[in-house]
C-alpha positions in Angstrom: -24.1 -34.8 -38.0 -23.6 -38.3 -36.4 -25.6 -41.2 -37.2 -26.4 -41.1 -33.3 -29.7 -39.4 -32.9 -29.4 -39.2 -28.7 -27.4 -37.3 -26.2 -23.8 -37.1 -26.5 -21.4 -36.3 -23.9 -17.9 -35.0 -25.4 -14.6 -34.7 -23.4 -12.0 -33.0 -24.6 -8.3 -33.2 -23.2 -7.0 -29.9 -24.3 -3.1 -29.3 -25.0 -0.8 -26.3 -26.2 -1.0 -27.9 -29.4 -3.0 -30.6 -29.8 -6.1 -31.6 -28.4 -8.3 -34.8 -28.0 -11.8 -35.1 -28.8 -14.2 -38.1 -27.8 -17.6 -38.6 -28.1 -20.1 -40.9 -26.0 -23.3 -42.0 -25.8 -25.5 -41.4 -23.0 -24.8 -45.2 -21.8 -20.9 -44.3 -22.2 -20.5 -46.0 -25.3 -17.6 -44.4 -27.2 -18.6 -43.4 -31.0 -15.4 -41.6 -31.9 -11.8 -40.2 -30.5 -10.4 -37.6 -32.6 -6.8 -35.3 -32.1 -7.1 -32.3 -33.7 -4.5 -29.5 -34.3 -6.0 -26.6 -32.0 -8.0 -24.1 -34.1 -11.5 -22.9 -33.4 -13.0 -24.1 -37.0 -11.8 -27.5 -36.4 -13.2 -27.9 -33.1 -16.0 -26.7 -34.2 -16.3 -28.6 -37.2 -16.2 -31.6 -35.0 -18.5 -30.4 -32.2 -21.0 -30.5 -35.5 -20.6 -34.2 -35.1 -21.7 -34.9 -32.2 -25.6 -33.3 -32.9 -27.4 -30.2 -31.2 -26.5 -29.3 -28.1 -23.9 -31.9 -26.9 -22.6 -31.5 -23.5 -18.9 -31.0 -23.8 -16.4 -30.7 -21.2 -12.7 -29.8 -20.8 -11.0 -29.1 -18.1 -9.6 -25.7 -16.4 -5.8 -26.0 -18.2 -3.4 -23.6 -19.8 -5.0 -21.3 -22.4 -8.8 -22.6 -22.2 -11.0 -19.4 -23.1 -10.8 -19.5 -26.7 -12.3 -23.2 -26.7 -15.0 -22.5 -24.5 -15.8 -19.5 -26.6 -15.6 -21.5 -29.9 -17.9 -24.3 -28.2 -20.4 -21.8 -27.0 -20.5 -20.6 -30.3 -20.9 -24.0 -31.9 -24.1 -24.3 -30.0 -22.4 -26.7 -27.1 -23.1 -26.6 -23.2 -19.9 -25.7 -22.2 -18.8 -27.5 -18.4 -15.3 -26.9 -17.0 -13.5 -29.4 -15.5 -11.7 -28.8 -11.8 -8.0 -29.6 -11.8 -7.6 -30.5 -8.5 -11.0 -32.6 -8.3 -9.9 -35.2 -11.2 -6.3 -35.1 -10.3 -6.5 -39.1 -10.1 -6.1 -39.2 -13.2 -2.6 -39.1 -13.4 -2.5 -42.0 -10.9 -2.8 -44.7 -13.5 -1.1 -47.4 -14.7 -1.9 -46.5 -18.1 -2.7 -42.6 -18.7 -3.0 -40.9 -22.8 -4.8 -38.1 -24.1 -7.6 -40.5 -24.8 -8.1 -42.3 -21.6 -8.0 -38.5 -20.2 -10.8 -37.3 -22.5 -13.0 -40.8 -22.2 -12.6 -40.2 -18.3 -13.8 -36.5 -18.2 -17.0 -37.2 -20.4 -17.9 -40.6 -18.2 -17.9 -38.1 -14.7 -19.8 -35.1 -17.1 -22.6 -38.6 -18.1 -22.5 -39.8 -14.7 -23.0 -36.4 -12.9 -19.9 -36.4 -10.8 -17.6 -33.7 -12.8 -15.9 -31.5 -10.1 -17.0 -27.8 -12.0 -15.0 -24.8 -12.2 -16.8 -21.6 -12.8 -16.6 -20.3 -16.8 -16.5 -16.6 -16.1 -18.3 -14.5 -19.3 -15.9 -13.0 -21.5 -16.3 -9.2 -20.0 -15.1 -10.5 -16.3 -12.2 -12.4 -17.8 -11.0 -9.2 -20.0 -11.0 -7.2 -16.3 -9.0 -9.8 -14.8 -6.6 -9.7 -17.9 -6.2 -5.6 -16.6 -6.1 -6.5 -12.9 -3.4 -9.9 -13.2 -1.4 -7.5 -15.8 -1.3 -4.5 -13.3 -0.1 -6.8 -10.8 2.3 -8.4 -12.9 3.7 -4.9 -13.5 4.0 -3.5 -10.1 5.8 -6.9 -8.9 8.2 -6.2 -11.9 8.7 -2.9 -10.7 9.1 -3.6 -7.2 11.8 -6.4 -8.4 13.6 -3.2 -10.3 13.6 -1.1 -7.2 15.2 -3.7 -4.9 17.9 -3.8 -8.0 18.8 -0.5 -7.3 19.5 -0.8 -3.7 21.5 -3.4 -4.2 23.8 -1.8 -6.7 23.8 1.3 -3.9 24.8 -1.2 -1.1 27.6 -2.7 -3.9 28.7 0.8 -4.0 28.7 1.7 -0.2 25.9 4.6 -0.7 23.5 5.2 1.7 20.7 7.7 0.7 18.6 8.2 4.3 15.2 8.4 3.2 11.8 6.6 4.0 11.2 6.3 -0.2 14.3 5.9 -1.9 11.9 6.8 -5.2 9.8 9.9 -3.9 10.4 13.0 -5.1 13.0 14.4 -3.2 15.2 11.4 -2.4 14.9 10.5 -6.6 16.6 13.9 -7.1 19.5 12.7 -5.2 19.3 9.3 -6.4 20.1 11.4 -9.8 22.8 13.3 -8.3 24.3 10.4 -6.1 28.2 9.8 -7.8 28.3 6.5 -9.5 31.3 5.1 -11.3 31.5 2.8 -14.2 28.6 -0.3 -14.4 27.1 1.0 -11.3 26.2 4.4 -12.7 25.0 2.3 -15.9 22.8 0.0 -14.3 21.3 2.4 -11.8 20.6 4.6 -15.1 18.8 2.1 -17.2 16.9 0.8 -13.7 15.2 4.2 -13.3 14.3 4.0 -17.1 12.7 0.9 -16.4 10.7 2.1 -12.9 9.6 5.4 -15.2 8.3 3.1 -18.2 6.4 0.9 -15.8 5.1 3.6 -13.7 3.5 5.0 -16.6 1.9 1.8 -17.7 0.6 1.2 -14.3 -0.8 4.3 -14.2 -2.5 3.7 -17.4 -4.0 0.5 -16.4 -5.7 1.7 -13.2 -7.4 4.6 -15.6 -8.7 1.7 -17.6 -9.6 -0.5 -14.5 -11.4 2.4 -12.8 -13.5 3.5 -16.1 -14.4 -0.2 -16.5 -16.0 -0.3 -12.6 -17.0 3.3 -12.6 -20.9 1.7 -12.8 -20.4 -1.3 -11.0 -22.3 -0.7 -7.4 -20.4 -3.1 -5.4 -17.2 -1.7 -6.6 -18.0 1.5 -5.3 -19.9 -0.2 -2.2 -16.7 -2.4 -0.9 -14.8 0.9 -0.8 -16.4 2.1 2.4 -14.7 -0.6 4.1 -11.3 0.6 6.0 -7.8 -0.5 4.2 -9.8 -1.2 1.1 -8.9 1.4 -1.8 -9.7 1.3 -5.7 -6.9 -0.8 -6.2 -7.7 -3.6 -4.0 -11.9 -3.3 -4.4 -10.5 -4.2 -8.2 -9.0 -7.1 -7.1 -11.9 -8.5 -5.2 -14.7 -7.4 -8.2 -12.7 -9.1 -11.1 -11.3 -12.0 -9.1 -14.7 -13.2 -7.4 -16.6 -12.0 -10.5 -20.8 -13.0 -10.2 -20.2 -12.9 -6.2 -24.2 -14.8 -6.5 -22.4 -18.0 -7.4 -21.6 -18.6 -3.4 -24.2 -19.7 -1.1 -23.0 -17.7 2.1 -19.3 -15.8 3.1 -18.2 -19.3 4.0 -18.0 -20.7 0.6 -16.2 -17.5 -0.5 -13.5 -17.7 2.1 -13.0 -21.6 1.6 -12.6 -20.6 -2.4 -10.0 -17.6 -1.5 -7.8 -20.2 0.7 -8.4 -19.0 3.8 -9.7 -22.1 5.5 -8.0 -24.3 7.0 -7.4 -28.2 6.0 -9.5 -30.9 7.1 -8.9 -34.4 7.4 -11.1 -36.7 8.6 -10.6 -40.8 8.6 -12.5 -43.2 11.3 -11.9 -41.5 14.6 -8.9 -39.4 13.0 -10.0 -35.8 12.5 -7.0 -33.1 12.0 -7.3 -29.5 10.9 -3.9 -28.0 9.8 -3.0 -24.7 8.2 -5.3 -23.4 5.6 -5.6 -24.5 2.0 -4.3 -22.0 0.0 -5.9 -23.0 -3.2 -8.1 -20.3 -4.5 -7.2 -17.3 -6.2 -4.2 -15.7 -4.3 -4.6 -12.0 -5.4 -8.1 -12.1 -3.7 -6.0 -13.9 -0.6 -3.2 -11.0 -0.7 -5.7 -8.2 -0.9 -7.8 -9.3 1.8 -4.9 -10.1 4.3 -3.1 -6.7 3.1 -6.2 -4.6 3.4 -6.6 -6.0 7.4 -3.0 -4.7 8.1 -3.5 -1.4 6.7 -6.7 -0.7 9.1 -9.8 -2.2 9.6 -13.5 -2.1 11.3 -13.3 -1.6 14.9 -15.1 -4.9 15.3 -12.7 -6.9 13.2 -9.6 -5.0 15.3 -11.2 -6.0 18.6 -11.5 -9.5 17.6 -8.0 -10.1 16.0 -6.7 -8.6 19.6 -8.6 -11.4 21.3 -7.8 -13.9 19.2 -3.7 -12.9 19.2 -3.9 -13.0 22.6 -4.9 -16.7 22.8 -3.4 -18.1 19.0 -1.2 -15.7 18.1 -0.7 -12.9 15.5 -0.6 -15.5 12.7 -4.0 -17.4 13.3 -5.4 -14.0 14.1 -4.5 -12.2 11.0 -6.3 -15.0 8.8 -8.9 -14.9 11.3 -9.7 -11.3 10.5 -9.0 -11.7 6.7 -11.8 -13.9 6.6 -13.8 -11.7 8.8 -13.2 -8.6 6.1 -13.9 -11.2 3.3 -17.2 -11.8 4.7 -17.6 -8.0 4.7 -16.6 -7.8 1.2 -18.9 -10.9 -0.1 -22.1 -9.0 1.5 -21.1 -5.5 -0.1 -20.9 -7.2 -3.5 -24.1 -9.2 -2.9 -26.4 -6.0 -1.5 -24.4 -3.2 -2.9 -23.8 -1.6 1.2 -22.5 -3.3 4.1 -24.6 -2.9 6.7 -22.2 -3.9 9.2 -20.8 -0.2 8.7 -23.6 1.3 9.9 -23.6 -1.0 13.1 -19.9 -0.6 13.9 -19.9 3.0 13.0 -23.4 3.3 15.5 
């Protein structure tokens, strides 16, 4: 225990390695900066220090979880620092782990800490299966386009829409290859087999895990969006409750555009793209697939006056909206209407 008896506010600048630990007052006077070797006991042995129920804060870097989970479990109140709203740090003259630390407890005292959302533990494991799955099938993808570049190298030319469906795969097999070509076409399949069976493994595990969740099976009924992609949206956006209205969710996907606005200067450029980009890729690939007839008629009409561009990301954040209200509510009532 500290020989403080009030509030303290801790920031910690979390590394790889090594991490930084300072505690405050509630008048931001500084009672101790530690570095610590990263282990949960001895950040939790030093949380102990700073009283009951300290309000710590770290920001959103490189391997957080386990630190927030061994300051939850210390007894802290966990806050997680935005990287992108206390970027300035790295602006001054003078910039250590301590400075970092001190700075990140003085916005947490002061009430001005740009938050990132901690997602609970069983939302993070499902975006550990979702990110992997995608990880895999951008392996494999990577692997196919290997092989037709070896054929091309070879001057082979197998007509077929899917060089890796059934039929054209058996004449993949039977295609004539000499020498390091044969070999590394060979060991390519291999590869496409192993990670086709992982992937189908994953979305087994994926759909078992959302087989009860009602806005999983709700965001489904909207056109171009399948199992795969509803995944996306469910462990990506996680507690969908945490956005006051569509808007926020689409401005926290990316898929609003910039705005500056200094004096009488005001521009708007292209849009942000900071958010989580599989929730941006699976909304913008689900609206080329097929959509609501509503969403259609209004990317027409705005491609006719913007262009294709502007009105694809018009109508991504149009199915977005569409997604945030089926996760909210558990049906999209919109269906109904369009359908009507």
């Amino acid at each position: 225990m500290s020989e403080y008896d009030g509030k303290q506010f801790v920031g910690i600048d979390l590394h790889r390695q090594r991490s930084v630990i300072v505690r405050q007052t509630d008048t931001g006077e500084q009672l101790a900066a530690v570095r610590i070797v990263n282990d949960p006991v001895a950040l939790g042995l030093q949380i102990e220090k700073a009283g009951s129920n300290p309000e710590v804060v770290l920001e959103a870097t490189y391997g957080w979880y386990w630190a927030v989970d061994a300051l939850e479990a210390a007894g802290a109140t966990v806050h997680l620092a935005h990287p992108l709203g206390v970027k300035g740090f790295r602006y001054r003259r003078v910039k250590n782990d301590v400075r970092d630390a001190g700075d990140l407890a003085d916005l947490l005292r002061m009430n001005r800490l740009p938050e990132a959302w901690i997602a609970p533990c069983g939302t993070r494991e499902l975006r550990e299966l979702v990110r992997y799955r995608a990880k895999l099938v951008a392996l494999r993808s990577g692997l196919k386009a290997q092989v037709h570049s070896v054929l091309a190298k070879a001057g082979v030319l197998i007509v077929a829409t899917d060089l890796f469906g059934v039929d054209a795969r058996k004449r993949l097999e039977r295609t004539p290859l000499s020498g390091a070509y044969a070999q590394r076409v060979s060991s390519l399949l291999h590869l496409i087999d192993i990670l086709d069976a992982e992937e189908v493994n994953l979305a087994g595990r994926i759909a078992a895990e959302l087989r009860h969740d009602g806005g999983y099976r709700a965001i489904q009924a909207l056109p171009g969006v399948g199992p795969t992609l509803a995944a996306i949206f469910v462990a990506e956006i996680g507690d969908v409750h945490r956005f006051a209205d569509p808007g926020r969710l689409c401005s926290w996907a990316g898929l609003t555009p910039r705005h500056y606005e200094s004096d009488t200067v005001v521009r708007r450029g292209h849009i942000t793209k900071q958010g989580s980009k599989l929730v941006r890729w699976a909304t913008v690939e689900a609206i080329q697939r097929k959509t609501t007839g509503k969403i259609t008629a209004d990317r027409e009409r705005i491609a006719e006056r913007r262009g294709k561009n502007i009105a694809k990301i018009a109508a991504a954040r149009k199915l977005l909206t569409l997604v945030y209200y089926g996760l909210r509510d558990g049906h999209i009532r919109a269906l109904a209407k369009d359908a009507a």
